[in-house]
Backbone and ligand atoms as CSV (ligand in chain L), in Angstrom:
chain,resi,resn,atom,element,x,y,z
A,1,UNK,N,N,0.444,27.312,-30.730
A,1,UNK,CA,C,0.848,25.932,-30.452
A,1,UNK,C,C,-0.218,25.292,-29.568
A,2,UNK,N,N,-0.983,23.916,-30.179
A,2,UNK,CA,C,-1.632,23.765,-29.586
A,2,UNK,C,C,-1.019,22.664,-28.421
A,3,UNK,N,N,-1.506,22.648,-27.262
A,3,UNK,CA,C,-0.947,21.638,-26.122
A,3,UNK,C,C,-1.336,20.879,-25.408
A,4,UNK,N,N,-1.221,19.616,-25.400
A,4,UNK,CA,C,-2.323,18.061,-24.975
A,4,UNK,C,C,-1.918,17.766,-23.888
A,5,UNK,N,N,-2.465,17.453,-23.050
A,5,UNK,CA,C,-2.212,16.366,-21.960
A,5,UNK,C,C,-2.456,15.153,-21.722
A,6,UNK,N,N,-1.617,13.762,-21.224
A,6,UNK,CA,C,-2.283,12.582,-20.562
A,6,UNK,C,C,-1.968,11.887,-19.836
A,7,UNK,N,N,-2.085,10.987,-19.375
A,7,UNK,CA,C,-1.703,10.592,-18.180
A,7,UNK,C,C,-1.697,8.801,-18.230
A,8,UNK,N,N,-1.108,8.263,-17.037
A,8,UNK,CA,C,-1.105,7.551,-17.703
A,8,UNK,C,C,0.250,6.287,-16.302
A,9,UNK,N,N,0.208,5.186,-16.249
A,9,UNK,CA,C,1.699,4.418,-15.798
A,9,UNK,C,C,2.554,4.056,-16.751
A,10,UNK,N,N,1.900,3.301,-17.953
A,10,UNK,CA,C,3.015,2.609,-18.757
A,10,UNK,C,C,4.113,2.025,-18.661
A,11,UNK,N,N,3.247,0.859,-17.719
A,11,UNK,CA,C,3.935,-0.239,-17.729
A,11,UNK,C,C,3.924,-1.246,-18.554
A,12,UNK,N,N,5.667,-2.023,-19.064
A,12,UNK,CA,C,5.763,-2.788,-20.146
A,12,UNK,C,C,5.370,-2.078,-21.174
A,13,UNK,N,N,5.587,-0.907,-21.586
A,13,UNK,CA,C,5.320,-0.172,-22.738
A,13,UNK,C,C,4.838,-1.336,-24.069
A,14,UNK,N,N,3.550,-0.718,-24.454
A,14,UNK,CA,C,2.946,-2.180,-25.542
A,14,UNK,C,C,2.485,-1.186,-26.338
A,15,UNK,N,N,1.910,-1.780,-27.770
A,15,UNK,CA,C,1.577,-0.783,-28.904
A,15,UNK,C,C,0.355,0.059,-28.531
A,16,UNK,N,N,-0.749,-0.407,-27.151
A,16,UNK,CA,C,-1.916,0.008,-26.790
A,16,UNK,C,C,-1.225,1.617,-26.540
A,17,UNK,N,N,-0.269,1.410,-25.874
A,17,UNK,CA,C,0.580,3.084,-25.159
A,17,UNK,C,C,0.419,3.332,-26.675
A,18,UNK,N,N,1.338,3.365,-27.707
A,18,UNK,CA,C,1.837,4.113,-28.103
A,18,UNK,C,C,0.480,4.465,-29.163
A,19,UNK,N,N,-0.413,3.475,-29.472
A,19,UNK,CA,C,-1.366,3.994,-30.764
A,19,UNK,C,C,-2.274,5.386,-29.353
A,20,UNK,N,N,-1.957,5.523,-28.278
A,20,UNK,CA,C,-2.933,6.433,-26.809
A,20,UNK,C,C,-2.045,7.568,-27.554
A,21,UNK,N,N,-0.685,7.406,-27.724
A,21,UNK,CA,C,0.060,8.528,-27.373
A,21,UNK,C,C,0.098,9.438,-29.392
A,22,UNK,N,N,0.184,8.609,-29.904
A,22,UNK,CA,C,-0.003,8.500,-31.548
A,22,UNK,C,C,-1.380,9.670,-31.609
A,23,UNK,N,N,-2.138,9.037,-31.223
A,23,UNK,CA,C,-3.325,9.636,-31.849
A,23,UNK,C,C,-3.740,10.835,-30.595
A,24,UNK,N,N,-3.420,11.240,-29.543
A,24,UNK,CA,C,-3.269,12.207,-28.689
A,24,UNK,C,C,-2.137,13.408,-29.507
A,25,UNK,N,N,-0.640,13.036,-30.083
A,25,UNK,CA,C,-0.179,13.997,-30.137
A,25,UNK,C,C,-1.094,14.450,-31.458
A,26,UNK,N,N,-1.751,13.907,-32.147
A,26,UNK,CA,C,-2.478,13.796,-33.360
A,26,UNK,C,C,-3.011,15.732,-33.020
A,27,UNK,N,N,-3.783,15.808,-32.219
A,27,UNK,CA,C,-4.789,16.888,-31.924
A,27,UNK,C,C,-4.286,18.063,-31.814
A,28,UNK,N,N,-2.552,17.830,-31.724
A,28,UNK,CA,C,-2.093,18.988,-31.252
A,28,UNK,C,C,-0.662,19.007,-31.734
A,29,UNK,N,N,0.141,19.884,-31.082
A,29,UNK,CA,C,1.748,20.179,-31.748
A,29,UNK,C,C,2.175,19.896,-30.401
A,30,UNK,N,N,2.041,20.007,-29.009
A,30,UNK,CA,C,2.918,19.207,-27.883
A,30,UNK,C,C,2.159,18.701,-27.104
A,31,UNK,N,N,3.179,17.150,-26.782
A,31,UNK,CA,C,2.229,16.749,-25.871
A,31,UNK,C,C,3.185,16.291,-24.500
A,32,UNK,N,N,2.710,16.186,-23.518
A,32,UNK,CA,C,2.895,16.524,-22.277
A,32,UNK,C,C,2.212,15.046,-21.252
A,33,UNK,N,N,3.004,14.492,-21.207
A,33,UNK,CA,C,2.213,13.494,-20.441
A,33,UNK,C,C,2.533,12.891,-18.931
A,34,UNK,N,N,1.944,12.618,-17.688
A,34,UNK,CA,C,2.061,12.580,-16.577
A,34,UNK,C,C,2.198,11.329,-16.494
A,35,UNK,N,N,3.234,10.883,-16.123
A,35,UNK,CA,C,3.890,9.406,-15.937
A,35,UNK,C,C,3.408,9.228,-14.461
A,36,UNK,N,N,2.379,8.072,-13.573
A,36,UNK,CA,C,2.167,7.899,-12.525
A,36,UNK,C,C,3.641,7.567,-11.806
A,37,UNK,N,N,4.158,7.625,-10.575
A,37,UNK,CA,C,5.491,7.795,-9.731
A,37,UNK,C,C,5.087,6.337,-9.160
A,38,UNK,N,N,6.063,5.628,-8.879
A,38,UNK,CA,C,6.274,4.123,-8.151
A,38,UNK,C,C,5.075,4.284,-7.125
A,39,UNK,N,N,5.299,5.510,-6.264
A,39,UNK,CA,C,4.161,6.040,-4.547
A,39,UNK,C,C,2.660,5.708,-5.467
A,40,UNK,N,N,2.599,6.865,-6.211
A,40,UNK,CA,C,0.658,6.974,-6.471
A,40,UNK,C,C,0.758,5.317,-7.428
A,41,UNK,N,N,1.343,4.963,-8.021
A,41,UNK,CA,C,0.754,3.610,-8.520
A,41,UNK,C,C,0.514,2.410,-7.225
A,42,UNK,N,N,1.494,2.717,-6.044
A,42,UNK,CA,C,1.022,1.605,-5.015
A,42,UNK,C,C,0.097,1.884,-4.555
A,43,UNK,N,N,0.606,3.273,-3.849
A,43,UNK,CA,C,-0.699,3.558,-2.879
A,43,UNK,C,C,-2.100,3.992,-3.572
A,44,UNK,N,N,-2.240,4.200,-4.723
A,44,UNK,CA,C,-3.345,5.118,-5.043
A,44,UNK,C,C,-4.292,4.281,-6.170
A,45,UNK,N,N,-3.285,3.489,-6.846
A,45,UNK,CA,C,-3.902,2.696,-7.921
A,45,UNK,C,C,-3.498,1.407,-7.987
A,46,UNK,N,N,-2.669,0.861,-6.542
A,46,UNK,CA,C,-3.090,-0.370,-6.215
A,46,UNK,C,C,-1.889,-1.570,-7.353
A,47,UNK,N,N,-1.148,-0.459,-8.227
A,47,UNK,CA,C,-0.566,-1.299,-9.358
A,47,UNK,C,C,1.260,-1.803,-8.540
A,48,UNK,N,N,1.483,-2.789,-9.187
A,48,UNK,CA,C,2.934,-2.696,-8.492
A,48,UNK,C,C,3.380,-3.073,-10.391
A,49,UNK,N,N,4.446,-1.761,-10.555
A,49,UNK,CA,C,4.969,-1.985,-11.496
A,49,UNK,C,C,5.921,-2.998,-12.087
A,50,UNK,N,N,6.275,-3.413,-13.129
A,50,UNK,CA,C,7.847,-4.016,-13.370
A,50,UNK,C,C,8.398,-3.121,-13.512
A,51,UNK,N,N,8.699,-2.184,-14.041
A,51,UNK,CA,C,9.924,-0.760,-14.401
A,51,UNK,C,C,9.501,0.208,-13.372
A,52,UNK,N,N,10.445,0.978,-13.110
A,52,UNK,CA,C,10.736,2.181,-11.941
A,52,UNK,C,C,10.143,3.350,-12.772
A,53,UNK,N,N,9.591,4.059,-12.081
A,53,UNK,CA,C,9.456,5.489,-12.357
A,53,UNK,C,C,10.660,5.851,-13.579
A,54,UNK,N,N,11.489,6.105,-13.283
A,54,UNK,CA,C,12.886,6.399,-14.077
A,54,UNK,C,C,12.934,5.303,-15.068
A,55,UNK,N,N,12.468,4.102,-15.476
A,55,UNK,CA,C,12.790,3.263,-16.618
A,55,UNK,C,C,11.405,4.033,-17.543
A,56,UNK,N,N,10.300,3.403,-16.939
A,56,UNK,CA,C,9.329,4.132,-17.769
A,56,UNK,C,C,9.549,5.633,-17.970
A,57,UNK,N,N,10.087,6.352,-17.165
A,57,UNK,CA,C,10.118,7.831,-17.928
A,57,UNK,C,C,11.083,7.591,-19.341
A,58,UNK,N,N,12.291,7.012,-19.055
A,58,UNK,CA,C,13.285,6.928,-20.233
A,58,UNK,C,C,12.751,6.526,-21.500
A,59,UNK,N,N,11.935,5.417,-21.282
A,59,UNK,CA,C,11.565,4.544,-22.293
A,59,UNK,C,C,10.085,5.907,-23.156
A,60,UNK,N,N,9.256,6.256,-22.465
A,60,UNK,CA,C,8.342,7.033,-22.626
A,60,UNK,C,C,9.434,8.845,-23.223
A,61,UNK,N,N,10.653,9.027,-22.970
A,61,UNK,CA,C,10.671,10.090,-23.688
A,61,UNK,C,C,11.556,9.822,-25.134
A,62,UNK,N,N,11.815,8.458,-25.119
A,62,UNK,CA,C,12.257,8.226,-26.144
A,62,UNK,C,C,11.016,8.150,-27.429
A,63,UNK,N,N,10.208,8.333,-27.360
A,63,UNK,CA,C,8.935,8.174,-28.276
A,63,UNK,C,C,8.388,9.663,-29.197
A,64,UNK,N,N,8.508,9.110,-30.175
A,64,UNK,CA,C,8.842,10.773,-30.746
A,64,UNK,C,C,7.175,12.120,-30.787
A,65,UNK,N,N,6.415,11.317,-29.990
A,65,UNK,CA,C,5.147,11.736,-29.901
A,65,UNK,C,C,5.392,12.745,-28.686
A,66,UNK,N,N,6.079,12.161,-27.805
A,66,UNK,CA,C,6.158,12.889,-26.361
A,66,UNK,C,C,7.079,13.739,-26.345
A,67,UNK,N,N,6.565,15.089,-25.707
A,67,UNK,CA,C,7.805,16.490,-25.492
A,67,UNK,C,C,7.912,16.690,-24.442
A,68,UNK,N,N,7.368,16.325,-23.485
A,68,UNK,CA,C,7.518,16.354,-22.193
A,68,UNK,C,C,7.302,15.608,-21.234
A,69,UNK,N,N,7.584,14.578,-20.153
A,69,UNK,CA,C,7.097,13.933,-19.377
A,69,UNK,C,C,7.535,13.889,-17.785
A,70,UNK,N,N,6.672,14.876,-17.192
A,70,UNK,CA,C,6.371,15.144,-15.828
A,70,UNK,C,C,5.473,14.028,-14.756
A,71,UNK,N,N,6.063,14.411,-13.297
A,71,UNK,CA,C,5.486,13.425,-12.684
A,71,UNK,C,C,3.839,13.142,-12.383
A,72,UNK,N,N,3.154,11.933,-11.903
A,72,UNK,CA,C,2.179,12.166,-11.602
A,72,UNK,C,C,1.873,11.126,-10.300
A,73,UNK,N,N,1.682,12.423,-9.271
A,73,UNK,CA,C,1.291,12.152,-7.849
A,73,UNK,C,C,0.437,11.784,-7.414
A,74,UNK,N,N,-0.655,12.558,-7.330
A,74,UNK,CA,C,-1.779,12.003,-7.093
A,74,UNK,C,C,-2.997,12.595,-8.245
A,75,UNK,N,N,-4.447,12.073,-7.675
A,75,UNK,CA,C,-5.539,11.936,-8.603
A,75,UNK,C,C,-6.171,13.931,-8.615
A,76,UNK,N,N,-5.516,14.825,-7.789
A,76,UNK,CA,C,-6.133,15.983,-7.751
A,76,UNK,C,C,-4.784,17.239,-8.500
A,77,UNK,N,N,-3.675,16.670,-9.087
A,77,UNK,CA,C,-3.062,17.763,-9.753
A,77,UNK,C,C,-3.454,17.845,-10.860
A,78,UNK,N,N,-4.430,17.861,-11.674
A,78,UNK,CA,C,-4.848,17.781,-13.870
A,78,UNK,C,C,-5.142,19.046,-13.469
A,79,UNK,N,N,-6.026,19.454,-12.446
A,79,UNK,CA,C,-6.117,21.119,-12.813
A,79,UNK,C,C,-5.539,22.368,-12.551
A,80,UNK,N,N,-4.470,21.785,-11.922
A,80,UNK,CA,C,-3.045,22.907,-11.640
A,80,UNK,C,C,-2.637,22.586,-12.939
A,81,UNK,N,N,-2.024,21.227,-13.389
A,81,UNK,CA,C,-1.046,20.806,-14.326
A,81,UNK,C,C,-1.893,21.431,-15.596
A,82,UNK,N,N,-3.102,21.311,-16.124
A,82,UNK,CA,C,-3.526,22.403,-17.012
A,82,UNK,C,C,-3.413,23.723,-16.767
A,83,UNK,N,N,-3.595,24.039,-15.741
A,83,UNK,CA,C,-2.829,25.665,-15.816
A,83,UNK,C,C,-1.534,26.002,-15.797
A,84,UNK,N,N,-0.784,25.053,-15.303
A,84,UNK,CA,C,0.886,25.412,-15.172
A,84,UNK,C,C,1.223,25.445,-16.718
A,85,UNK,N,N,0.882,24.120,-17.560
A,85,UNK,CA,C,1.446,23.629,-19.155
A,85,UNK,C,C,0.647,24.597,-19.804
A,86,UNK,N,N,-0.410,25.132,-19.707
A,86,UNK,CA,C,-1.407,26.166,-20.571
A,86,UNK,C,C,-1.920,25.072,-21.827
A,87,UNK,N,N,-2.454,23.815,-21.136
A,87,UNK,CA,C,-2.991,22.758,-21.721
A,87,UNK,C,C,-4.345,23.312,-22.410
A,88,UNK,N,N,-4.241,22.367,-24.009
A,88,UNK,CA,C,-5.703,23.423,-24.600
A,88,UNK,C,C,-6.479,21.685,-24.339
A,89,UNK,N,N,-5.851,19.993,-24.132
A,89,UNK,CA,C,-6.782,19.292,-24.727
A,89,UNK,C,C,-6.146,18.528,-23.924
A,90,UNK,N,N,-7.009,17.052,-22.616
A,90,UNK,CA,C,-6.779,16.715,-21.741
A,90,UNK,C,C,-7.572,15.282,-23.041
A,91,UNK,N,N,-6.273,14.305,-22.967
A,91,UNK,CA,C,-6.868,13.302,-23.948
A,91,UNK,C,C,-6.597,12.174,-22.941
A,92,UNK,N,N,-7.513,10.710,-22.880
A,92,UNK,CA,C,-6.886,9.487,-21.790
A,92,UNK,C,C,-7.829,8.780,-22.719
A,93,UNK,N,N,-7.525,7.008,-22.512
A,93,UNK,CA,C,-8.353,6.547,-23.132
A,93,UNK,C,C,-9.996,6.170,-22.406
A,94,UNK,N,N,-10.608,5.635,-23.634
A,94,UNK,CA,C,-11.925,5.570,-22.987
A,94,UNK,C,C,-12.382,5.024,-22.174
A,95,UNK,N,N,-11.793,3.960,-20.974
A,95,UNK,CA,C,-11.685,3.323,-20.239
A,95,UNK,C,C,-12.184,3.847,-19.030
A,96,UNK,N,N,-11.975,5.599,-19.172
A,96,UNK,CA,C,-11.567,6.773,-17.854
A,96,UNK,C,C,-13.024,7.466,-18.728
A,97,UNK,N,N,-14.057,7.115,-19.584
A,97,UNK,CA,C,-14.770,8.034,-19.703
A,97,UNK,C,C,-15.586,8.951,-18.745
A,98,UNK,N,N,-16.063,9.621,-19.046
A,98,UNK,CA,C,-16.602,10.553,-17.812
A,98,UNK,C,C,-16.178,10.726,-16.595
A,99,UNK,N,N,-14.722,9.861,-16.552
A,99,UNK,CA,C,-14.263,10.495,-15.355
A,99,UNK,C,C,-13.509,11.794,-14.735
A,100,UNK,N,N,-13.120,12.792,-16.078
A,100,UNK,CA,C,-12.258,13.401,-15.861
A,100,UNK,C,C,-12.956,15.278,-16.615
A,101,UNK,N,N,-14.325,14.850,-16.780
A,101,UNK,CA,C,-15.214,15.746,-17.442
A,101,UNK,C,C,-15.159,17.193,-17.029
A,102,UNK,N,N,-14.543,16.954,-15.212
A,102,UNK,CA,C,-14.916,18.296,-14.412
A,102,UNK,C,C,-13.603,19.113,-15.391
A,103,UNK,N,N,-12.553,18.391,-16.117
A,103,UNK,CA,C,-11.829,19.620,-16.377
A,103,UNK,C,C,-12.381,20.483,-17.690
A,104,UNK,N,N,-13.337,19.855,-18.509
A,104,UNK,CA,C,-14.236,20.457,-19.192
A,104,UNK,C,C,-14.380,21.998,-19.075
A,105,UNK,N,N,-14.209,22.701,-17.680
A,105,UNK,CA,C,-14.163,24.150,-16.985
A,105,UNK,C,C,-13.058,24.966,-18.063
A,106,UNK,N,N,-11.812,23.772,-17.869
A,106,UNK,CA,C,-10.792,24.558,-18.254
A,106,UNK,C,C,-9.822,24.350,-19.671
A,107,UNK,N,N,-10.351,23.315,-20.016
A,107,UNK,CA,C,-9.856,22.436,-21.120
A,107,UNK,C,C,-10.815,21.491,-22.217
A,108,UNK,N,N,-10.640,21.349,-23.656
A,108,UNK,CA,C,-11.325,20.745,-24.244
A,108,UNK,C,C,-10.940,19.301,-23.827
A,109,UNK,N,N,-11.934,18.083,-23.345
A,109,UNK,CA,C,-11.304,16.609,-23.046
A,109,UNK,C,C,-11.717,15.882,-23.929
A,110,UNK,N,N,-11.142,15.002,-24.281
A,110,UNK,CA,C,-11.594,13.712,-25.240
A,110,UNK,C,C,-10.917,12.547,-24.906
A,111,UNK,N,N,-11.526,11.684,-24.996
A,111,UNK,CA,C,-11.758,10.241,-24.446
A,111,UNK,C,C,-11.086,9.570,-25.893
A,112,UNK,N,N,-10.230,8.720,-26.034
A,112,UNK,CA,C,-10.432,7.815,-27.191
A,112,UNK,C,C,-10.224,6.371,-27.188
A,113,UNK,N,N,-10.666,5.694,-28.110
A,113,UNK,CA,C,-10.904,4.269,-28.012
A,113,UNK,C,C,-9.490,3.686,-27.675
A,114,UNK,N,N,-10.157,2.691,-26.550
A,114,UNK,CA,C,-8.481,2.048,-26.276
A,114,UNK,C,C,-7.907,0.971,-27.471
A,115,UNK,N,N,-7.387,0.692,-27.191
A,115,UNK,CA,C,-6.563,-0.355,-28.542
A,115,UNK,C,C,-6.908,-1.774,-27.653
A,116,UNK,N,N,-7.846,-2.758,-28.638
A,116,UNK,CA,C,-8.609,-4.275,-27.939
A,116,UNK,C,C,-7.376,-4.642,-28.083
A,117,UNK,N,N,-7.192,-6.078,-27.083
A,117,UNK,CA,C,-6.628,-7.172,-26.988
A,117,UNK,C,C,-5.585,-6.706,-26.364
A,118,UNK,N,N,-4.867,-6.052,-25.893
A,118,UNK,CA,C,-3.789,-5.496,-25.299
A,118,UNK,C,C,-3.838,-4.685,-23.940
A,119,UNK,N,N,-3.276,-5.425,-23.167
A,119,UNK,CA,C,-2.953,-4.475,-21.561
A,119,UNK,C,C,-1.977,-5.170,-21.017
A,120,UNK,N,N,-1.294,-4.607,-20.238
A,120,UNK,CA,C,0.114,-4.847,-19.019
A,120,UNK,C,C,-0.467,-6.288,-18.311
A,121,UNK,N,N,-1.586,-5.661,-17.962
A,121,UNK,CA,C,-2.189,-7.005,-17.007
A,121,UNK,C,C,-1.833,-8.635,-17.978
A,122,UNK,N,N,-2.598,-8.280,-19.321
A,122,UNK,CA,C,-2.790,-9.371,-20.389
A,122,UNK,C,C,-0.977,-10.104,-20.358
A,123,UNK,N,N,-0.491,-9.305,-20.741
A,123,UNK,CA,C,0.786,-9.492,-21.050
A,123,UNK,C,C,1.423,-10.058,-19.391
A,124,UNK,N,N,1.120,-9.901,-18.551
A,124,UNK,CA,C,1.965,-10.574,-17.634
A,124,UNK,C,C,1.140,-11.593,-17.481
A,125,UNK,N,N,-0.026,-11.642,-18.220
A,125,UNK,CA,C,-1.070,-13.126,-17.891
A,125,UNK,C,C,-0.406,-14.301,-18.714
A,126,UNK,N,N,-0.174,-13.741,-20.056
A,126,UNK,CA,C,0.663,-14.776,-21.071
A,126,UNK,C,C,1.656,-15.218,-20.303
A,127,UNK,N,N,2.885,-14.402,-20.023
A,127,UNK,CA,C,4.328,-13.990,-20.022
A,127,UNK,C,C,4.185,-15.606,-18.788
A,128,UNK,N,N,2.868,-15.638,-17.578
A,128,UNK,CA,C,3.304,-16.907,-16.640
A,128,UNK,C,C,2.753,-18.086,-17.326
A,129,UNK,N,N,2.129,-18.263,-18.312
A,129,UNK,CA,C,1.760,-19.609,-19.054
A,129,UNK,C,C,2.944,-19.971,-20.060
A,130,UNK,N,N,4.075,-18.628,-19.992
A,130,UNK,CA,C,4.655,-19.978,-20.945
A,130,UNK,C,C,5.395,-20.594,-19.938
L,1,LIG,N1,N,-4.470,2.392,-23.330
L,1,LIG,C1,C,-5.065,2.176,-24.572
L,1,LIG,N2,N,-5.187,0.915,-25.033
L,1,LIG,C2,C,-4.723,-0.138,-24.312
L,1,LIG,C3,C,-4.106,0.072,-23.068
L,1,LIG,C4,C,-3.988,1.362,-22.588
L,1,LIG,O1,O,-5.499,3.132,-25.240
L,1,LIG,N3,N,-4.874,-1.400,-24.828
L,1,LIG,C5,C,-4.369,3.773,-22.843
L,1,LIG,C6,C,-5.137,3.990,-21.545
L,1,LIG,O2,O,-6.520,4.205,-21.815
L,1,LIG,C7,C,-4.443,5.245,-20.997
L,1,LIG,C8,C,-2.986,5.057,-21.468
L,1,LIG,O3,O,-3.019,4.087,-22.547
L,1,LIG,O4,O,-4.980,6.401,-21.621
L,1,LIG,C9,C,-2.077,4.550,-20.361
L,1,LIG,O5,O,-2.625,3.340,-19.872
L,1,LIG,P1,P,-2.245,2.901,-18.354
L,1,LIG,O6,O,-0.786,2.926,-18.202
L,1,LIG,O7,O,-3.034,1.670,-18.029
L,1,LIG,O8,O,-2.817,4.144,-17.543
L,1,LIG,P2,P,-3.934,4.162,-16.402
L,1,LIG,O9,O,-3.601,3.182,-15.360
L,1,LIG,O10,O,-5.236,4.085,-17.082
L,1,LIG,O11,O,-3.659,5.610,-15.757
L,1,LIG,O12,O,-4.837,9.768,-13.859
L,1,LIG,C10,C,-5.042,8.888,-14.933
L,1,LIG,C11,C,-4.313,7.591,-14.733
L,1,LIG,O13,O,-2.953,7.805,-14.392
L,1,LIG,C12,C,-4.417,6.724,-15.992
């Protein structure tokens, strides 16, 4: 069984998530993905969500791509969390290229193209013009 990882907030869940999560479980038979927690999106990545930790998890395990979705704390657990899951393939989109290479040690990584015209940001940019 092969086993993916990614990571990720997913907020306002939009088709950009799901073609990330689509073509991630693609590589493999489970995939496993680290939902950022309300804490590391303020403090760490600066984001203030619309949905709670707990809405986006719900909404994110309802998706028939995802088999698992665990928390994500901060920017230094991917290389425990690949050894705990016995992760063979650490997938994020290309946005994060070369940032996440060091797990290369322990895992095959791949980067893939994000999906244009679509982000959380975009969508709350519309959502105040109408
Ligand atoms: N994504 C995409 N296309 C979009 C928007 C997002 O492919 N139009 C991908 C991102 O590249 C990422 C995933 O969907 O792989 C989740 O996107 P975000 O929720 O914005 O995640 P991010 O803030 O990039 O968090 O430790 C890694 C971070 O937690 C990644």
């Amino acid at each position: 069984m092969k086993r993916i990882i990614t990571y990720g907030t997913f907020d306002l869940l939009h088709y950009g998530h799901i073609n990330l999560l689509r073509r991630a479980k693609s590589l493999g038979d489970y995939l496993v993905v680290g939902l950022s927690t309300d804490e590391f999106n303020w403090n760490s990545k600066h984001k203030k969500c619309y949905f709670s930790y707990e809405k986006r998890k719900q909404l994110l395990e309802a998706i028939r791509y995802v088999d698992l979705v665990i928390p994500e704390e901060n920017w230094e657990q991917k290389k425990s969390d690949v050894e705990l899951y016995k992760i063979d393939t650490f997938v994020i989109g290309d946005d994060w290229k070369g940032k996440f290479d060091f797990l290369k040690e322990q895992c095959e990584v791949v980067y893939l193209e994000r999906t244009p015209e679509i982000s959380t940001t975009q969508i709350k940019r519309d959502l105040e013009k109408l």
